[in-house]
C-alpha positions in Angstrom: 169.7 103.2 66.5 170.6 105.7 63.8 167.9 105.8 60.5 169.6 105.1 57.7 170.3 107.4 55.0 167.6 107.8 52.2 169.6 107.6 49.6 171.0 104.1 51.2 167.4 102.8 51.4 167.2 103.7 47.9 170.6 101.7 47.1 168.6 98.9 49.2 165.7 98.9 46.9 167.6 98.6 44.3 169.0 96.0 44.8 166.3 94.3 46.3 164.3 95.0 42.9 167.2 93.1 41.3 166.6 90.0 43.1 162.9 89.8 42.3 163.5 90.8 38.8 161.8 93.9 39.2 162.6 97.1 36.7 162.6 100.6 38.5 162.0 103.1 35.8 162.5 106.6 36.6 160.6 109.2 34.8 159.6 112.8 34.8 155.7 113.9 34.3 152.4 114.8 36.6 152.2 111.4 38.4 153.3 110.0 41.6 154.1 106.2 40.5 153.6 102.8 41.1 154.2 99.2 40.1 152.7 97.6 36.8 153.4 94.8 34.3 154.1 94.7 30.7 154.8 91.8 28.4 155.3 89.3 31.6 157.7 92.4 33.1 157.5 94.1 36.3 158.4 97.6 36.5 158.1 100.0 39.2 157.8 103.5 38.1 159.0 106.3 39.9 158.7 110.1 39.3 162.7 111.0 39.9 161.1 114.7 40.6 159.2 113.7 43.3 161.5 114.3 47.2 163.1 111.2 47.9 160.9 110.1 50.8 158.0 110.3 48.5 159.7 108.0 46.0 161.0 105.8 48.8 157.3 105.9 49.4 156.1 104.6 46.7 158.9 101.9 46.5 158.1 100.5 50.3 154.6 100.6 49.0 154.3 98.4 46.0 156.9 95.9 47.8 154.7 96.1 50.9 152.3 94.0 48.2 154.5 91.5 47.8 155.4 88.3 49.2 158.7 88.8 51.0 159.1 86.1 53.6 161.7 84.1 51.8 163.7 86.9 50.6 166.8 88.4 52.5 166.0 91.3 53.1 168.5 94.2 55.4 166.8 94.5 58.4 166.7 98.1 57.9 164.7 98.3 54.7 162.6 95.6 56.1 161.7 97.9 58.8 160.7 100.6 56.5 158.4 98.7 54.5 157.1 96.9 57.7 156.4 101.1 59.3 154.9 101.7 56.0 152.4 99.3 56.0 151.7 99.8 60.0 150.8 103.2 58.9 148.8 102.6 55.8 147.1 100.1 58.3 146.3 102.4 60.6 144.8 105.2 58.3 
C-alpha cells in the first residue's frame, strides 16, 4: 500500500482536530511544539518552520495521548499515530 502524502496527513489532522474541538496554532520561534490548554481551550502548537514530518510528529504525538477509540478516524492517520507510539514505545 502506497504512504499517504504528508501534506494529506496534515489535511487529516486537521480535520480530526476539528472534531475534538482542538485549535492547531501555527507559529514561528525556537521551539518544537506541543499540546496545552488555556481558558478551558485546547490548542496544539506547531512551529510551521519546523519539516513537515517533524510537525506531523508532534501532531501524531499529542493525539497519541488521547482517547480515540470512539472517534472515526481514516485508517491511514490512525496508522500513523498507532507507528508513532509503537516507536516511542520501543525507545
Amino acid at each position: 500500500m502506497a504512504r499517504m502524502k504528508p501534506e494529506k496527513l496534515f489535511l487529516l489532522f486537521e480535520e480530526l482536530a476539528e472534531k475534538m474541538n482542538i485549535n492547531i496554532v501555527q507559529g514561528k520561534g525556537d521551539f518544537i511544539g506541543g499540546m496545552c490548554s488555556v481558558n478551558n481551550e485546547t490548542y496544539i502548537v506547531i512551529n510551521k518552520v519546523k519539516p513537515i514530518a517533524q510537525r506531523l510528529n508532534v501532531l501524531g504525538f499529542e493525539f497519541s495521548k488521547l482517547n480515540l477509540n470512539n472517534i472515526f478516524i481514516p485508517p491511514a492517520l490512525r496508522n500513523f499515530i498507532e507507528d508513532l507510539q509503537q516507536d516511542i514505545f520501543n525507545e
